[in-house]
PLY file of the C-alpha trace (Angstrom):
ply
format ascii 1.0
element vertex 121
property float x
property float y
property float z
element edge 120
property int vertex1
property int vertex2
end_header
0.00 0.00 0.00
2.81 2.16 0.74
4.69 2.16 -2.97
0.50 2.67 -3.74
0.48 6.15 -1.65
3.75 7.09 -3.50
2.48 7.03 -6.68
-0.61 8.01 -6.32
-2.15 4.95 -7.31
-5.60 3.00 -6.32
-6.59 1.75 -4.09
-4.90 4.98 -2.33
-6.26 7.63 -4.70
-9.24 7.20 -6.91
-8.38 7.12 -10.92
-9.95 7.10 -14.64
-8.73 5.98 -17.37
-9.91 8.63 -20.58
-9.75 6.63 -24.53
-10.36 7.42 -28.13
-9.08 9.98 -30.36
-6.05 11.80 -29.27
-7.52 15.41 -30.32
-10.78 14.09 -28.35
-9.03 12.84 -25.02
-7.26 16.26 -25.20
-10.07 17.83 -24.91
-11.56 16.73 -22.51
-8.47 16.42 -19.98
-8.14 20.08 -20.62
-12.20 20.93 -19.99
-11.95 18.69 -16.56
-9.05 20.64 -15.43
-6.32 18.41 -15.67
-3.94 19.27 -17.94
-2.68 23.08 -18.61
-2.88 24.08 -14.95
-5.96 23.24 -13.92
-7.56 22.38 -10.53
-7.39 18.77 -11.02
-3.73 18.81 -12.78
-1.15 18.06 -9.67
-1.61 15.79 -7.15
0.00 15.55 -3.73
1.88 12.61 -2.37
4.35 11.52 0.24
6.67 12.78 -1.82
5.61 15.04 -3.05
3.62 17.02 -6.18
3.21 14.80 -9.15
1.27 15.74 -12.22
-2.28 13.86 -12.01
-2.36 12.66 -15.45
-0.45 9.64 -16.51
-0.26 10.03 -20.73
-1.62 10.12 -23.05
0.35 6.68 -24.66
-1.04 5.18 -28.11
-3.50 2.39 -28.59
-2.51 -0.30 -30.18
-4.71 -0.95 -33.43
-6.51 -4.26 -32.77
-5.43 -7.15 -35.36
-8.65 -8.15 -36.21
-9.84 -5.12 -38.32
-10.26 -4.73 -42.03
-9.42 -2.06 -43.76
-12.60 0.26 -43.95
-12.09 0.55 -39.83
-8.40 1.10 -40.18
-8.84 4.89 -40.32
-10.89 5.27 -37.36
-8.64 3.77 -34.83
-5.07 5.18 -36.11
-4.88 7.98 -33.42
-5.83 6.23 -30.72
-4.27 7.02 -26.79
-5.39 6.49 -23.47
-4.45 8.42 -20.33
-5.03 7.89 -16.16
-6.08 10.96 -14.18
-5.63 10.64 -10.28
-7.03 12.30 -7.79
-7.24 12.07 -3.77
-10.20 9.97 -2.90
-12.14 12.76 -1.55
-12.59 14.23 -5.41
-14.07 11.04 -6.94
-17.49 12.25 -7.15
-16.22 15.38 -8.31
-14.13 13.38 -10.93
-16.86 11.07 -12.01
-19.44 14.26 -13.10
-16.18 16.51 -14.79
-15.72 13.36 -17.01
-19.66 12.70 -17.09
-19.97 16.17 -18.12
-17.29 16.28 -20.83
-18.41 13.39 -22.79
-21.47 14.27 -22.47
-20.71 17.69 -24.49
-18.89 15.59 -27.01
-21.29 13.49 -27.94
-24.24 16.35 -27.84
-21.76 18.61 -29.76
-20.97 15.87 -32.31
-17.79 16.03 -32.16
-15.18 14.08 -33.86
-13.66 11.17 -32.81
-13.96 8.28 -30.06
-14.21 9.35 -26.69
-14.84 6.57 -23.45
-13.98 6.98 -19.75
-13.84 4.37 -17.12
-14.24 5.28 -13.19
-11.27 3.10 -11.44
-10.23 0.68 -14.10
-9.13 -2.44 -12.97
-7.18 -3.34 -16.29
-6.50 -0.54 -17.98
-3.98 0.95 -15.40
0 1
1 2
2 3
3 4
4 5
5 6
6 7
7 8
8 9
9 10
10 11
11 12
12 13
13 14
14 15
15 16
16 17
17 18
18 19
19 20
20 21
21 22
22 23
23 24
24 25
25 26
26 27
27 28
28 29
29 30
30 31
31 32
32 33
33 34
34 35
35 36
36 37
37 38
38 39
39 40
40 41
41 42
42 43
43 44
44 45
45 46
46 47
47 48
48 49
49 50
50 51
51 52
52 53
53 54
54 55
55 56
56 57
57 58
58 59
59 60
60 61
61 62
62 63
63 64
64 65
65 66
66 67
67 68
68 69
69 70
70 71
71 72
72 73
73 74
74 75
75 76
76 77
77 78
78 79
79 80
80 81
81 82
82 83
83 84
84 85
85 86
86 87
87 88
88 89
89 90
90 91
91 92
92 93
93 94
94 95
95 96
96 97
97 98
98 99
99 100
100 101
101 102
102 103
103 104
104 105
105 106
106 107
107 108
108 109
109 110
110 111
111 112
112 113
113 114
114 115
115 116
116 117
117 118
118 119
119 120
């Protein structure tokens, strides 16, 4: 639990892990304030500040796709926000929020969130 509270990792502090289009996952890391300074963008640990978001890294492109789906899934990344237990909720409605005005905006691009992902992490 210990090397957990270092890095700011669950079970310690609550995570999401954010997926689709890179331009999309951008987005939306900047609208729930945790990338470019926002309220949400450094985390505190034992030692010390860290920056909460772990990424964005590239998606592999699955094997098993033909070529018409090809296009859709070249810019793929994922990324992990963290944040102290006490901002779950608070985490859970940002990201609820910000897909939410992807999808009504119709903008481009995959978008998916997960609240604590076991596997993706």
């Amino acid at each position: 639990m210990r090397e957990r509270e270092q890095t700011a990792l669950p079970p310690v502090f609550a995570a999401a892990c954010v997926w689709g289009r890179r331009d999309a996952v951008k987005v939306t890391l900047e609208r729930i304030g945790a990338l470019g300074g926002g309220d949400l963008s450094a985390i505190e640990t034992t030692e010390g500040m860290l920056p909460s978001v772990l990424g964005p890294v590239p998606i592999p492109q699955p094997r098993t796709i033909d070529s018409r789906e090809l296009e859709g899934t070249a810019d793929r990344v994922k990324a992990v926000v963290r944040v102290p237990q006490s901002r779950r909720g608070e985490l859970a409605l940002r990201l609820r929020s910000a897909s939410a005005r992807h999808v009504a905006a119709r903008e481009p691009g995959e978008l998916r969130f997960q609240l604590d992902p076991k596997e993706r992490i």
